[in-house]
Every structure is written in structure tokens, then in C-alpha cells.
N, C-alpha and C positions, 0 to 999 in steps of 0.2 A: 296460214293457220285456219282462217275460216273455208275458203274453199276445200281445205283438206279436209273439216267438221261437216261441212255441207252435202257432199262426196258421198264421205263413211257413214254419216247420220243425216238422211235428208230429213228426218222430221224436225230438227235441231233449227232448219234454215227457216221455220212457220211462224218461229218466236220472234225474228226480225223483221216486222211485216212493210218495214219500209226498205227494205232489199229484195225480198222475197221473189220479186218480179222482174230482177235483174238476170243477168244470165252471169253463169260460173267465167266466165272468160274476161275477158275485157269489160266486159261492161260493169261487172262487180268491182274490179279494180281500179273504173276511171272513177266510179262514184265518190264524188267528195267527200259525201255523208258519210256514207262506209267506211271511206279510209280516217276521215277520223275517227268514228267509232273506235276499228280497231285500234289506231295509234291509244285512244283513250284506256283498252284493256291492257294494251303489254305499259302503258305507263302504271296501271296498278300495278301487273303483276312487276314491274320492273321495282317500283315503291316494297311490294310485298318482300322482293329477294333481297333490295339492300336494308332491308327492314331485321336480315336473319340475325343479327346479334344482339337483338332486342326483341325476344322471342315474344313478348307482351305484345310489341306494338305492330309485329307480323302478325301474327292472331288477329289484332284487333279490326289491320287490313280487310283480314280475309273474311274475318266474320262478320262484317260490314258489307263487303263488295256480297256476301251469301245472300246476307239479308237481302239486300236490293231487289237479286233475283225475284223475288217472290210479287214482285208489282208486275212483272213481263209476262204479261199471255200467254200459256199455252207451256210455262217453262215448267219443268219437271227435276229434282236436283241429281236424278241421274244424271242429266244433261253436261254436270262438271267432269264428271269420269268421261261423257264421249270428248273432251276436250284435252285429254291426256296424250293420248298417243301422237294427232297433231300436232299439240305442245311439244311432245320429245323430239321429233321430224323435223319442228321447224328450230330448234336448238341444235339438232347434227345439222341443219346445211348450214347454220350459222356460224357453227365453232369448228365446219370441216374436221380438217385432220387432229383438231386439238380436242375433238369430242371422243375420248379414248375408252376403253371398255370400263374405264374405273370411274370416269364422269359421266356415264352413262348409268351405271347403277346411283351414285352419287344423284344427278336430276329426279333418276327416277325416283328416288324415297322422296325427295323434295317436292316433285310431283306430287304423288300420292297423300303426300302431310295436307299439302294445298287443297287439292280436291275437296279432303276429309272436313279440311275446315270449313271450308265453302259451303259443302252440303250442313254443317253442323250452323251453320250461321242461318242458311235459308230455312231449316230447322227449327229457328229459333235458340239455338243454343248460343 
């Protein structure tokens, strides 16, 4: 996910400034620091999706984790939207062949709902 964010939006990789200095290959990967981190984001967003039937308390997720943003350097809430398309990539290599043309529109609204709120959170909303 992030190497694919880093990639497609290098200025996205400024706001981590304690990776920053790593390189995309291995050495991003072997970082412990790193790898928690992200384990630490897919465990919200993981929180965020089993959160959908309790549309209150996904909201509340998201526009919390939004908020947050707004303490990190350099962050801008465009920054959610560069994080989409990665996000959808690394759910097709994940669900393979079970990722079919109709869960893929399916993520993508769910996507798009997430992003929205995110930026509405860093926002302030």
C-alpha cells in the first residue's frame, strides 16, 4: 500500500519523516517502525469496515483517524483520495480471483465513502 502511495505520489512519502530516508525496496519493508505503522492503519481501516453496520460508529472511526491527520506535517486531505487507488490494488492481490467485477465496484463506493469522511474529519466536520 504504501510503497504503491510513495510511487504514484512522492510528495505523500514527506509526511513520514521518519521513513522518508529509507528506500522503497527492502529497506522500507525490513523497518520495524514502518511495519507497524502500517499494520497500525489497516487495523483502523480493518476496525472502520467491520465497524459497517453500525454506520455511527464507522463514521466516528473515520472522522477521528481524519482528525488526527491534521497534527502530521506537511499533510494535506487530498492526501486520503492519493490513498484510494493503492487501497483498491492491494485488496485485488488480496481477494485474487474472489475480487470480481461486482466487488470491485462494491470497495470502490466504500472507498470513496472512507476517503470522504476522512477528509470531512481533518476538516473538522
Amino acid at each position: 500500500l504504501y510503497t504503491r502511495l510513495f510511487t504514484t505520489h512522492p510528495p505523500t512519502r514527506a509526511c513520514f519523516t521518519q521513513f522518508s530516508h529509507l528506500g522503497l525496496g527492502g529497506e522500507l519493508q525490513e523497518c520495524e517502525e514502518f511495519r507497524q505503522h502500517a499494520e497500525q492503519v489497516m487495523e483502523r481501516i480493518d476496525n472502520a469496515l467491520f465497524s459497517m453496520e453500525d454506520p455511527d460508529t464507522m463514521k466516528s472511526i473515520l472522522l477521528e483517524t481524519g482528525a488526527y491527520h491534521r497534527r502530521v506535517v506537511g499533510f494535506r486531505p487530498e492526501m486520503f483520495q492519493f490513498a484510494e487507488e493503492p487501497l483498491l490494488n492491494a485488496l485485488r492481490c488480496t481477494l485474487d480471483e474472489r475480487y470480481t467485477p461486482q466487488m470491485e465496484v462494491i470497495y470502490s463506493v466504500i472507498v470513496q465513502f472512507m476517503t470522504q469522511t476522512l477528509i470531512e474529519g481533518y476538516n473538522g466536520g
